[in-house]
C-alpha positions as CSV (number, residue, x, y, z in Angstrom):
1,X,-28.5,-12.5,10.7
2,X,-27.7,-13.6,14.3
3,X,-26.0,-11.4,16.5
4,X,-25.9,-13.9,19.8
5,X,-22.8,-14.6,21.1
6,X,-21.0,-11.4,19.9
7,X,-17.5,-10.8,21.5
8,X,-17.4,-7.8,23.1
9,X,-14.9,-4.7,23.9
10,X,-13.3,-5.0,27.3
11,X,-10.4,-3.5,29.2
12,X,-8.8,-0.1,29.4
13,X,-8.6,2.5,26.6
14,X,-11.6,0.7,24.4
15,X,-8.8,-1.8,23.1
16,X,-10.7,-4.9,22.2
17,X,-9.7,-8.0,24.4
18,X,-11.6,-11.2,24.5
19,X,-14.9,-11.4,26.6
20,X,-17.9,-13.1,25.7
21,X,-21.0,-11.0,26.2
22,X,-24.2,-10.2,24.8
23,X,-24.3,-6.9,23.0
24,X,-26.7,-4.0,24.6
25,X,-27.5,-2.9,21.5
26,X,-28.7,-4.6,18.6
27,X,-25.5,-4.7,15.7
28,X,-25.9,-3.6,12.5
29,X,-24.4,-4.4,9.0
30,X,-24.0,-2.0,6.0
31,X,-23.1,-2.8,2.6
32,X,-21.3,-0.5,0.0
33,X,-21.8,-0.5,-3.2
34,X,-19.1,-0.5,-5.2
35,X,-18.4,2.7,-7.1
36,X,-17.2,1.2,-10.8
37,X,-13.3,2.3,-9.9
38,X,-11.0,-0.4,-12.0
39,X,-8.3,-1.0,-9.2
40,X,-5.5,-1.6,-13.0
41,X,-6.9,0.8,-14.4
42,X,-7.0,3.3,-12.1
43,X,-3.6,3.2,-10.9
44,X,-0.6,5.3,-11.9
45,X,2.3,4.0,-13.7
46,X,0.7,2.1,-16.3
47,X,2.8,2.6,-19.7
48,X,2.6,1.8,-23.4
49,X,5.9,0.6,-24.9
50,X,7.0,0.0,-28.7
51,X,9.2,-1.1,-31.4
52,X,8.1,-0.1,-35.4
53,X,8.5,-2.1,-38.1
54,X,11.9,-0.5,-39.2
55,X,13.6,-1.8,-36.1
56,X,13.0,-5.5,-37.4
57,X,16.6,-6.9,-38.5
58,X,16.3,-9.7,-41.5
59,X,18.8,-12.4,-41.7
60,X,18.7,-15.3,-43.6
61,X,17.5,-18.3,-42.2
62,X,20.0,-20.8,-42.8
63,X,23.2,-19.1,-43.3
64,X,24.9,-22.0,-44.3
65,X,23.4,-21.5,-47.9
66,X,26.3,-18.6,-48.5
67,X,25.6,-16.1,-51.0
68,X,22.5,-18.0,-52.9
69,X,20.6,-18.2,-49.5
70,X,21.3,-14.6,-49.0
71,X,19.6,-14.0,-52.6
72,X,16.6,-15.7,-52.0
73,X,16.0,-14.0,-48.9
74,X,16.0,-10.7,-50.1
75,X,13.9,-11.4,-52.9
76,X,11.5,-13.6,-51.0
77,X,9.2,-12.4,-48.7
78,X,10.9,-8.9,-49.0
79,X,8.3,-7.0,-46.8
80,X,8.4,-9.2,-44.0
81,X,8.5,-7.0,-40.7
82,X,7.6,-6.9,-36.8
83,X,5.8,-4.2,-35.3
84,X,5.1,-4.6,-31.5
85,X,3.4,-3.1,-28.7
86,X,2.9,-4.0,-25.1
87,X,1.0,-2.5,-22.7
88,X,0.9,-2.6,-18.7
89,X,-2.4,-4.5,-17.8
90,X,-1.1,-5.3,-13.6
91,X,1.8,-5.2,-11.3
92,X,3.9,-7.4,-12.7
93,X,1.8,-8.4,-16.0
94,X,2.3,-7.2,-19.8
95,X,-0.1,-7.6,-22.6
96,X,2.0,-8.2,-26.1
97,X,0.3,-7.4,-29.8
98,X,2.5,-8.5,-32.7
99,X,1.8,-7.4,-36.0
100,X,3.7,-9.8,-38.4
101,X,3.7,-8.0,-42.0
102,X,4.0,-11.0,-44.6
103,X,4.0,-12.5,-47.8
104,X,1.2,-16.0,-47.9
105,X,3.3,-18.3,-46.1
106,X,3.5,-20.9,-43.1
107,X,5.3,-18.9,-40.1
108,X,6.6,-20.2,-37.2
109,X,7.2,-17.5,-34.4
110,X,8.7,-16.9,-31.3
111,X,8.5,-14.7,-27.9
112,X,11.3,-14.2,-25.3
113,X,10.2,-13.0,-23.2
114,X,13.7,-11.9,-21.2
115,X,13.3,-13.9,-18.4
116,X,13.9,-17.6,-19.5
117,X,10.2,-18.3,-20.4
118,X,8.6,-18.2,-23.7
119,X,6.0,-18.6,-26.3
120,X,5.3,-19.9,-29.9
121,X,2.9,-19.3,-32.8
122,X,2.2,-20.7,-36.3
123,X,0.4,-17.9,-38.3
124,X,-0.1,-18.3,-42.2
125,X,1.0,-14.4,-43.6
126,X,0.3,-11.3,-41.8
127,X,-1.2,-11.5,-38.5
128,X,-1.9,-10.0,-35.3
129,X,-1.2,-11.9,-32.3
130,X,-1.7,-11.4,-28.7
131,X,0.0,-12.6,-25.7
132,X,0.2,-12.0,-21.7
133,X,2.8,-12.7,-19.9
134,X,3.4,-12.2,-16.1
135,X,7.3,-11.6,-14.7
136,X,8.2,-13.2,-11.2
137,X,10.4,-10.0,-10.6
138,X,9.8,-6.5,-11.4
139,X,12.6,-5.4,-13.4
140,X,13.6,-3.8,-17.1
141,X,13.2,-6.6,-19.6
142,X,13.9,-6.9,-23.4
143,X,11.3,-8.8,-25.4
144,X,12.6,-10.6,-28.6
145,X,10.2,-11.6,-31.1
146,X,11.8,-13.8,-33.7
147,X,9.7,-14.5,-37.2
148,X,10.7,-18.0,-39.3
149,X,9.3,-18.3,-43.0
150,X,11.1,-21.5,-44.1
151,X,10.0,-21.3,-47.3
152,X,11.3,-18.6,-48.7
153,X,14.6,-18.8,-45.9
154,X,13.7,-16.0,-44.3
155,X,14.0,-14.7,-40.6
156,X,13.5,-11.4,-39.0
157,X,13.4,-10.3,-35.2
158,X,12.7,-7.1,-33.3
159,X,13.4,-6.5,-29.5
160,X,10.9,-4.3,-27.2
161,X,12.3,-2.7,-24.3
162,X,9.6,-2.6,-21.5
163,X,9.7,-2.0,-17.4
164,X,7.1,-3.7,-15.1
165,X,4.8,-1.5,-13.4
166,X,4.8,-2.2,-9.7
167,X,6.6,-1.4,-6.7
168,X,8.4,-3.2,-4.5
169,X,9.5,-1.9,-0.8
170,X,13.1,-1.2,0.7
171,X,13.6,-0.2,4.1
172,X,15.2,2.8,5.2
173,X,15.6,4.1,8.3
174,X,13.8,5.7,10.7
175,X,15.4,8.3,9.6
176,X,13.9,12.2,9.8
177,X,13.9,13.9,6.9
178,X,11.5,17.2,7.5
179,X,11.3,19.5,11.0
180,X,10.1,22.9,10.8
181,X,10.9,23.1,14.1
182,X,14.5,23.2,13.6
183,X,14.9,23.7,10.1
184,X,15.7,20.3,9.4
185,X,14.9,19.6,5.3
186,X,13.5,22.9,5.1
187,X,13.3,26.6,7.0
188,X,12.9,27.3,10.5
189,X,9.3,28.0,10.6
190,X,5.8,26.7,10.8
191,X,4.0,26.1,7.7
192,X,1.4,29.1,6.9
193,X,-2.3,28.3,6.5
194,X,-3.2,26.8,2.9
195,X,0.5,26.7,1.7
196,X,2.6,23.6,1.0
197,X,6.2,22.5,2.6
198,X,8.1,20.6,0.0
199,X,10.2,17.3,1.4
200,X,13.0,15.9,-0.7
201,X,12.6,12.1,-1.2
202,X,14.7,11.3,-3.9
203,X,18.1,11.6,-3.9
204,X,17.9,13.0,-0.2
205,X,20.8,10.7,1.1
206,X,20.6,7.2,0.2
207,X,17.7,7.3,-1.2
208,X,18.2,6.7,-5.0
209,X,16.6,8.4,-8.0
210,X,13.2,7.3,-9.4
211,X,11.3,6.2,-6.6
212,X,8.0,6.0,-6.9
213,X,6.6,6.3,-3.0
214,X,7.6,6.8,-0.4
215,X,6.3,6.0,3.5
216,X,6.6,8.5,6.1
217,X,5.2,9.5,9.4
218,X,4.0,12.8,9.6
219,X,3.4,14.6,12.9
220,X,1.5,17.5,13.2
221,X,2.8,19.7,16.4
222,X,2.6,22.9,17.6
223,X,-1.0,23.8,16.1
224,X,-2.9,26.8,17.4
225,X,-6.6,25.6,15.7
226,X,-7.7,23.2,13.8
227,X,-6.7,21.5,10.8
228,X,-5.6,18.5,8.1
229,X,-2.6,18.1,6.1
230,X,-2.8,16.4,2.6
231,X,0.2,14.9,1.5
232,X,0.5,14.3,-2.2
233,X,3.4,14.2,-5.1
234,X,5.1,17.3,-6.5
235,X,3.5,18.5,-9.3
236,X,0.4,16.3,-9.2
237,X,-3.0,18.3,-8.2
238,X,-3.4,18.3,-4.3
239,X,-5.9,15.7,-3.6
240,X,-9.2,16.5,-1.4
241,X,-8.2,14.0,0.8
242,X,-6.5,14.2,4.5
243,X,-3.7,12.2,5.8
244,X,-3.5,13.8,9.6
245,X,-6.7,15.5,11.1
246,X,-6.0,17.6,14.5
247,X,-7.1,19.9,16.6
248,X,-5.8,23.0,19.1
249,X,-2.7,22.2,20.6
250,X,-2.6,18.4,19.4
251,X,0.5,16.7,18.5
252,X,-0.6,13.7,15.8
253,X,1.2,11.7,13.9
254,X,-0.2,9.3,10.6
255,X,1.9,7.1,8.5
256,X,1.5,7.5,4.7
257,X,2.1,5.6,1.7
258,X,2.3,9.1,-0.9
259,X,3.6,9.0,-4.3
260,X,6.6,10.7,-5.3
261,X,7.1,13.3,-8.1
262,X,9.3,12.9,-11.4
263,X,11.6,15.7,-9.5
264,X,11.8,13.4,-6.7
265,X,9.9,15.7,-3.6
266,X,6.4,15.3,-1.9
267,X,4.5,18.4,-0.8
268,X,2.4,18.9,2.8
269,X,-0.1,20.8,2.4
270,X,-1.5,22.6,5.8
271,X,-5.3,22.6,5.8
272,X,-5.7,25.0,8.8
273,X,-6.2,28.2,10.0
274,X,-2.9,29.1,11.7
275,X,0.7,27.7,11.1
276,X,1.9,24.3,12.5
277,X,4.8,22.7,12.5
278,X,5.5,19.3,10.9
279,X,7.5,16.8,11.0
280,X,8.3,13.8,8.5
281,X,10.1,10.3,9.3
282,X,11.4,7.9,6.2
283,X,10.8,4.1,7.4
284,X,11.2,2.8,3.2
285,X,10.7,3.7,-0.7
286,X,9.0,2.2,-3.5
287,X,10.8,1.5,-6.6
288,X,10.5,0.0,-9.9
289,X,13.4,-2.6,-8.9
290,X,13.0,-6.3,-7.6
291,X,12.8,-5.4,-3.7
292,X,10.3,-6.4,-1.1
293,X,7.1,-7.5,-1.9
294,X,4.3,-7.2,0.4
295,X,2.2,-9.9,2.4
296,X,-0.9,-8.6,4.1
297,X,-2.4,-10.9,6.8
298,X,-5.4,-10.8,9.4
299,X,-4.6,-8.8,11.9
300,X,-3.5,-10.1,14.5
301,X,-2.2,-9.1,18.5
302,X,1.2,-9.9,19.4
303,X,1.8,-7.6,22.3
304,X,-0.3,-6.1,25.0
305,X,1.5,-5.4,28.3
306,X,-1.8,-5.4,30.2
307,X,-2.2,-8.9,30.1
308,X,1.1,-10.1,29.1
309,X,0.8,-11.1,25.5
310,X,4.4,-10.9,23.8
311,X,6.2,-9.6,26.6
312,X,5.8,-9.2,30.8
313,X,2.6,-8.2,32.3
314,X,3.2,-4.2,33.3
315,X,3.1,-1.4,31.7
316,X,6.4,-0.8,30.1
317,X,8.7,1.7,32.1
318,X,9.7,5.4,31.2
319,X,12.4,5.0,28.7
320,X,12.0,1.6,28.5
321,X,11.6,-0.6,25.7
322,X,11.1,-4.3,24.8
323,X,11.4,-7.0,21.5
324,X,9.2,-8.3,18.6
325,X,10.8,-11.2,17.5
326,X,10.5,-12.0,14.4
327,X,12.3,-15.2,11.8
328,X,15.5,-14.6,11.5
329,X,16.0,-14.2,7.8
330,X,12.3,-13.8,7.0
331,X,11.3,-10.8,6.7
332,X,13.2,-7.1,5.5
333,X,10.3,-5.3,7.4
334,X,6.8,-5.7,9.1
335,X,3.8,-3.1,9.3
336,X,1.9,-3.3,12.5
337,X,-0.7,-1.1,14.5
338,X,0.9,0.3,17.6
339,X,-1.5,1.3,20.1
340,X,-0.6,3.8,23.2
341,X,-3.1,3.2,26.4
342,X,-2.9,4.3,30.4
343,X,0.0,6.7,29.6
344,X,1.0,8.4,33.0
345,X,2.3,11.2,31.1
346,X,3.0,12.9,27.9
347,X,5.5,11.3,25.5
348,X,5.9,8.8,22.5
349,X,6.7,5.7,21.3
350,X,9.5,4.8,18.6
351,X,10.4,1.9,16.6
352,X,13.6,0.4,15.2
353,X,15.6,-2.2,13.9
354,X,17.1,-3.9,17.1
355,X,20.3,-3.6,15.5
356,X,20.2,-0.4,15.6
357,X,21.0,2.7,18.0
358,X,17.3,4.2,18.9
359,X,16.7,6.9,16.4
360,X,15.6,10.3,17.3
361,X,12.1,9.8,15.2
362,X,8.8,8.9,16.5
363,X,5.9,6.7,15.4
364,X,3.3,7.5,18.5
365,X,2.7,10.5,20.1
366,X,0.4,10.5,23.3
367,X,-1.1,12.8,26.3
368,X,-1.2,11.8,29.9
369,X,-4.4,9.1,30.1
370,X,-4.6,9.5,26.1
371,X,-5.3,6.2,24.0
372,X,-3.9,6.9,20.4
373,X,-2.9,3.7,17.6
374,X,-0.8,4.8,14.9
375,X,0.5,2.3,12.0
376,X,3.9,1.6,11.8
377,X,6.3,0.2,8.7
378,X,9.5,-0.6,10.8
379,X,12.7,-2.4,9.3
380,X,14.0,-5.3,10.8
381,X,17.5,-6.4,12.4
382,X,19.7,-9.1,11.4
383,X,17.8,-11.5,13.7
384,X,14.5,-11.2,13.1
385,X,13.6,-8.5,15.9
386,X,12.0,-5.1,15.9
387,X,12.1,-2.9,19.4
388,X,9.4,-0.7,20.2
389,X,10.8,2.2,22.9
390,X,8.9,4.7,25.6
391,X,10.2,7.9,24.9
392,X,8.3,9.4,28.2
393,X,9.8,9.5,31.9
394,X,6.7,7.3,33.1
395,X,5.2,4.0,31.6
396,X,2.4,3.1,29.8
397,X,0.5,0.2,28.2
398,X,2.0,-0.8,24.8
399,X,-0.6,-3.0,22.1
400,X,1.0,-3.9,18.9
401,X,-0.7,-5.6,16.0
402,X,0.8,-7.1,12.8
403,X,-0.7,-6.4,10.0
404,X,1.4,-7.8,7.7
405,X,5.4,-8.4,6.3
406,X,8.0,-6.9,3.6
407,X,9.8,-10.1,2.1
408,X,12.5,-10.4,-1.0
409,X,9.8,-14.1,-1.6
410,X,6.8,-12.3,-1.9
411,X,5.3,-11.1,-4.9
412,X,2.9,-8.1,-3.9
413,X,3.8,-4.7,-5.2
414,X,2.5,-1.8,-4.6
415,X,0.5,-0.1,-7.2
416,X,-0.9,3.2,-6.0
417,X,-3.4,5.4,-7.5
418,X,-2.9,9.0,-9.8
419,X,-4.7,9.9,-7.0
420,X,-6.2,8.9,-3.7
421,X,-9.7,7.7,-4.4
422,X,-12.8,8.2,-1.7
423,X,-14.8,5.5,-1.3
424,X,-16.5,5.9,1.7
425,X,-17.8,8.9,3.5
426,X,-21.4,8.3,5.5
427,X,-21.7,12.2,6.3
428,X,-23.0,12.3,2.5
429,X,-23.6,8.5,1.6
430,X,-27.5,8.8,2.5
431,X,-27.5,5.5,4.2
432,X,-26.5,6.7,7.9
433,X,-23.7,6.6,10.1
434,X,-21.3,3.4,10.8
435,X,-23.9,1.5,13.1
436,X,-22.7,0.8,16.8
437,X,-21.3,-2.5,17.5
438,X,-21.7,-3.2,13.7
439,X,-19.4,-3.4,10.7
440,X,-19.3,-1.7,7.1
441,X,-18.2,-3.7,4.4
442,X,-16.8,-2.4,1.6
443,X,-16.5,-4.5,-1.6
444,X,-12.7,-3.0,-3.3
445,X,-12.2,-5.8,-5.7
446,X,-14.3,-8.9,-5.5
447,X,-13.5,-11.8,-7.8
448,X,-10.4,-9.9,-9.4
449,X,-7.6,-12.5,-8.5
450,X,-4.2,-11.2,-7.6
451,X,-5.2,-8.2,-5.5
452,X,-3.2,-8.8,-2.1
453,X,-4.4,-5.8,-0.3
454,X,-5.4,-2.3,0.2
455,X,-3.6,0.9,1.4
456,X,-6.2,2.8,2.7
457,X,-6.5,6.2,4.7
458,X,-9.3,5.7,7.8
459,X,-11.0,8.5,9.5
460,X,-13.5,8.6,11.7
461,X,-15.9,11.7,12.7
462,X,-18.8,13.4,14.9
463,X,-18.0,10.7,17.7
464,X,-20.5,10.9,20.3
465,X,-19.0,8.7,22.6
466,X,-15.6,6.7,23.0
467,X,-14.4,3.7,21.4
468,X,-11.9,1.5,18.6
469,X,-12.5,0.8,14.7
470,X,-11.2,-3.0,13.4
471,X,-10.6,-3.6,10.0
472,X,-10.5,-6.8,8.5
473,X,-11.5,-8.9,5.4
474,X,-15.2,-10.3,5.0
475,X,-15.4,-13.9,4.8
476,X,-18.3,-13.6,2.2
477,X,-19.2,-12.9,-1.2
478,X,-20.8,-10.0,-2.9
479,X,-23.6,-12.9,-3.9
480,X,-23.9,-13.8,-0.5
481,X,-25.4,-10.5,0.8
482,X,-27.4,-10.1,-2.6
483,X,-29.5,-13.0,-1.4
484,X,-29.1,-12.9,2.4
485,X,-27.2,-16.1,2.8
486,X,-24.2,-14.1,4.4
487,X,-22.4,-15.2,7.8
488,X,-21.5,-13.0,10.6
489,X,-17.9,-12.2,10.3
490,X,-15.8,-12.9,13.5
491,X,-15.5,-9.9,15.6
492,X,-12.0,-8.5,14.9
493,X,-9.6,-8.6,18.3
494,X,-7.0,-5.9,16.8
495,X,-7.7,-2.4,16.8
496,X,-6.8,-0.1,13.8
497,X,-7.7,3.5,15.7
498,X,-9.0,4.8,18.5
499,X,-11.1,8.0,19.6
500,X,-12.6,9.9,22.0
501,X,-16.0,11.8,22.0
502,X,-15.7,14.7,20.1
503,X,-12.0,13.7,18.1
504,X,-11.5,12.8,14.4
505,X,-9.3,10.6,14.4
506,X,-7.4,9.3,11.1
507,X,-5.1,5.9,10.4
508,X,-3.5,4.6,7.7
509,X,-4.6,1.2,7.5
510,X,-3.1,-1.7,5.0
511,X,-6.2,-3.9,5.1
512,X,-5.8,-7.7,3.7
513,X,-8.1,-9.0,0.9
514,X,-9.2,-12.1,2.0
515,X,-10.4,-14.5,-0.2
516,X,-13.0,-11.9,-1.4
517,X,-11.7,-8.9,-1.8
518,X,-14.5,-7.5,0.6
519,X,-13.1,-5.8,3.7
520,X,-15.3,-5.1,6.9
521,X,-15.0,-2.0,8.8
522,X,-15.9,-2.2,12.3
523,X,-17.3,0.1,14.8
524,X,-16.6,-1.3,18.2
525,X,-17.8,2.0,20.1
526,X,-21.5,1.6,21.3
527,X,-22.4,4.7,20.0
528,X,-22.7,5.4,15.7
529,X,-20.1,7.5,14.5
530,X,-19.5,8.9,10.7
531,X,-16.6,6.7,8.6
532,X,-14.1,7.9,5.9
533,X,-12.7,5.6,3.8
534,X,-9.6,6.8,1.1
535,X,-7.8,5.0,-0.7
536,X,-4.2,5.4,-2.2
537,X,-3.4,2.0,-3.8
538,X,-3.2,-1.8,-3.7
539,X,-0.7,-4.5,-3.6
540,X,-1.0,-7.1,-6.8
541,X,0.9,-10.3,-6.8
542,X,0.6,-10.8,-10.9
C-alpha cells in the first residue's frame, strides 16, 4: 500500500487545505471487523400487523346470478378465508404472508397494495403466499387482498392496515426549547450530578404528536469539573454512550439525532461531578409521515474565509454574517460541518433560514484562539440560502462543510436504533490507537443495498498532540482488504472535529455510504489518538 504523494494538513487551526507533501511519518490503515449488528434488524420501530380470518367478507362472485348465485356461494367453497400478516423488513419495505384457507380449486388472487401498484397469484386450494413490497412514501396504507374461485362463484377479501417504518425530516426552527439557565422548558437551575433534565419534544409548540426523533443542539455551559451528557428517549434505558464530552469551565455544544419517547420528551442525563447547565436548540423532527428524506454526500468545503472559498477572503466581522446559497426550491434543509478557527475572542456562531430574523440559539460555541467544528442541521429560506452569523464583538475564520441535503424527492429515512450501538472504541479494541496520518475503516453495511448513510456519534480521546478527524466513505470492498488488492482512499479535505492535546472532543457526524457501505475514519493529527465510534441509526432509501 503506497503512501507517496499523500495530501497533507496545512493552514491555521489543523483545518485540512490542499498541499501536496510527503508525510513525515509513515500512514497507517486499520480495518474493523464488523461486529454481526443487522442494521433492519436492529433498529427501532419495526412492527407486526394483522388481519384474522374472521375479518374476510364473502360475496358472490358474479352478482348478476341473483339469488341462485348467492346459493351456490354459500354452499361452495364455504370455508374459504384470508388470514394476513405483514411485517416491517426496511424503511419503507413490508413483507406480506397470505394464508388462503380453501376448498381444491383454481384461485386467482389479488394484492393492493394501497398505493396504485399491485400483485397477482394463481394458487390451487389453501396456500401460503409471500410478497414484498416497497412504498415510494412513508405513510398509513390499507392492503386489500381479494381471493376469486370461479368455480364455485365465490370471492372473499380482507384489508390490513399497516404504517411504514421510517422517518422522514421536517424542519423546525432554530428554535430553544431547554435553558437551565433561565428556566426556559424547565426550572431555574443546573442539572445535579447523575440525574436527568426532561425536555418536551412533542406537542411543545408546533411540534405535533408522535414524533419519533428529534435533532437538537445541546450545549453544555457553566460546568465546574468534568463530565458527559447522554441524551436518550423517555422511558428507554439510558444508554452508555455520550453525546457532549467537557471539561472545567467549557462551554460545548453537539448536535444529536435522539429518539423520542411514546410520552413525547427526551431526558439529559449529566455524567459529571458537579451541576451544569444545559441548553437544547430544535433545528427538525422525525415522523412517520411523508416529509423530507435524506441525501448524504461526500463531504465537501463550501466556505473558508481564509482563502476565500464561498464568500470574501477575511475573517468574518464581529456580528457579522454571510450566505450559503443554495437551489432555490431544492432543498427543505442541509446538514453541514461548521468549523470555528483564529477567533479573536469568545463567542459563537448561529445558523438560520435567511428568511428569517437571527434566532437567539447557537450551533458553535468558541474561546479566544479556540478551533471547535460542530455539525449543524439548518432549514432553509424560500431561495435556496442559509446564513451563518458571528455572535462575538471580534471576527474569526468561518469553514463550513456540507455534508448532505433534506429534500421532499428523496427517499432516505431515517431508521434509528432501540439504542445507540458502539462500534468502535480502540482504548479496549486490542489493536492500538487510530494511527497518525492514517485512516480506520469501519465496515457498517457492506453489500446491503439501500443503506444511504450513517448517523454516527465521533469522539476522540488521550490526544497527545493537536489536530482534525475526516470522515468519509471507502472506495473499496471488504474483499479488497481480505486479499490486499485495496487502493488508498483520497485524503478527505473536510474536517468533521477538531482537538487540542489533552481535549476529548465529540461530533455527530452523518457519514455517506458510498458505494460500499465502508466508511473511513481519518486521523489527520501526526500524533495517534484513541477513536469512539457510536452509532444511533441509518438512513434507507427502500
Amino acid at each position: 500500500m503506497s503512501a507517496a504523494a499523500i495530501v497533507t494538513a496545512a493552514g491555521a487551526g489543523l483545518i485540512p487545505v490542499t498541499a501536496h507533501a510527503a508525510d513525515p511519518v509513515k500512514p497507517g490503515v486499520q480495518g474493523v471487523a464488523s461486529p454481526g449488528i443487522d442494521l433492519d434488524k436492529a433498529s427501532a420501530g419495526f412492527q407486526t400487523f394483522t388481519s384474522p380470518k374472521d375479518r374476510t367478507v364473502r360475496k358472490p362472485l358474479n352478482a348478476a346470478k341473483g339469488a341462485a348465485a348467492a346459493a351456490q356461494a354459500a354452499e361452495g367453497n364455504p370455508d374459504l378465508g384470508i388470514v394476513l400478516e405483514a411485517k416491517s423488513v426496511s424503511a419503507h419495505g413490508v413483507a406480506l404472508t397470505t394464508t388462503v384457507n380453501s376448498a381444491n380449486a383454481s384461485l386467482n388472487v389479488v394484492i393492493d397494495w394501497g398505493d396504485g401498484q399491485s400483485d397477482q397469484a394463481d394458487p390451487y386450494g389453501s396456500a401460503v403466499l409471500q410478497h414484498t413490497h416497497a412504498y415510494a412514501k412513508l405513510g398509513e396504507y390499507n392492503v386489500t387482498i381479494t381471493v376469486k374461485d370461479p368455480v364455485n362463484n365465490a370471492e372473499v377479501a380482507n384489508v390490513l392496515e399497516l404504517q411504514t417504518t421510517g422517518s422522514d425530516f421536517t424542519p423546525y426552527g432554530p428554535t430553544r426549547l431547554l435553558d437551565t439557565r433561565n428556566g426556559t422548558g424547565a426550572l431555574k437551575a443546573k442539572v445535579a450530578p447523575y440525574a436527568t433534565s426532561r425536555v418536551k419534544i412533542a406537542g411543545n409548540g408546533k411540534i405535533p404528536e408522535g414524533v419519533t426523533a428529534v435533532a437538537l443542539n445541546l450545549t453544555v455551559t457553566n460546568p465546574t469539573s468534568a463530565g458527559h451528557v447522554t441524551a436518550f428517549p423517555s422511558g428507554g434505558d439510558r444508554p452508555t454512550t455520550s453525546n457532549v464530552n467537557f471539561e472545567a469551565g467549557q462551554t460545548v455544544p453537539n448536535l444529536v439525532i435522539v429518539p423520542v419517547g411514546k410520552d413525547g420528551y427526551v431526558e439529559l442525563y449529566n455524567g459529571g461531578w458537579e451541576p451544569v447547565d444545559l441548553l437544547a436548540d430544535v433545528t427538525g423532527y422525525f415522523g412517520r409521515k411523508a416529509a423530507s428524506g435524506y441525501t448524504p454526500r461526500d463531504p465537501a468545503r463550501i466556505v473558508d474565509t481564509r482563502s476565500g472559498i464561498g464568500t470574501q477572503r477575511g475573517q468574518l466581522a464581529g456580528q457579522g454574517s454571510f450566505k450559503i446559497q443554495m437551489p432555490a426550491g431544492l432543498h427543505e434543509a442541509i446538514a453541514l460541518n461548521v468549523t470555528v478557527t483564529n477567533p479573536r475572542e469568545d463567542g459563537h456562531l448561529t445558523a438560520y433560514p435567511s428568511d428569517q430574523p437571527a434566532p437567539t440559539t447557537s450551533n458553535v460555541n468558541f474561546k479566544t484562539g479556540q478551533t471547535v467544528a460542530n455539525s449543524v442541521i439548518v432549514p432553509v429560506a424560500a431561495d435556496g440560502s442559509v446564513t451563518i452569523r458571528n455572535g462575538a464583538w471580534q471576527p474569526t475564520d468561518v469553514v463550513v462543510d456540507l455534508v448532505g441535503a433534506y429534500s421532499k424527492d428523496s427517499q432516505g429515512s431515517f431508521m434509528s436504533f432501540k439504542k445507540p450501538d458502539r462500534w468502535l472504541d480502540t482504548r479496549t479494541w486490542g489493536k492500538g490507537q487510530s494511527p497518525a496520518r492514517g485512516y480506520t475503516y469501519i465496515p457498517f453495511s457492506p453489500g446491503e443495498e439501500g443503506i444511504a448513510g450513517y448517523v454516527l456519534n465521533t469522539t476522540v480521546t488521550n490526544t497527545v498532540g493537536d489536530g482534525f478527524l475526516s470522515v468519509a466513505p471507502d472506495p473499496n470492498t471488504v474483499q479488497q482488504y481480505r486479499d490486499k488488492s485495496n487502493i488508498w482512499p483520497d485524503r478527505p479535505v473536510a474536517s468533521s472535529l477538531n482537538w487540542t492535546a489533552g481535549k476529548t472532543v465529540p461530533n455527530l457526524v452523518q457519514a455517506s455510504s458510498g458505494n460500499t457501505g465502508i466508511v473511513d475514519f481519518w486521523n489527520q493529527g501526526w500524533e495517534d489518538t484513541d477513536l469512539i465510534v457510536d452509532i444511533f441509526g441509518y438512513y434507507e432509501t427502500k
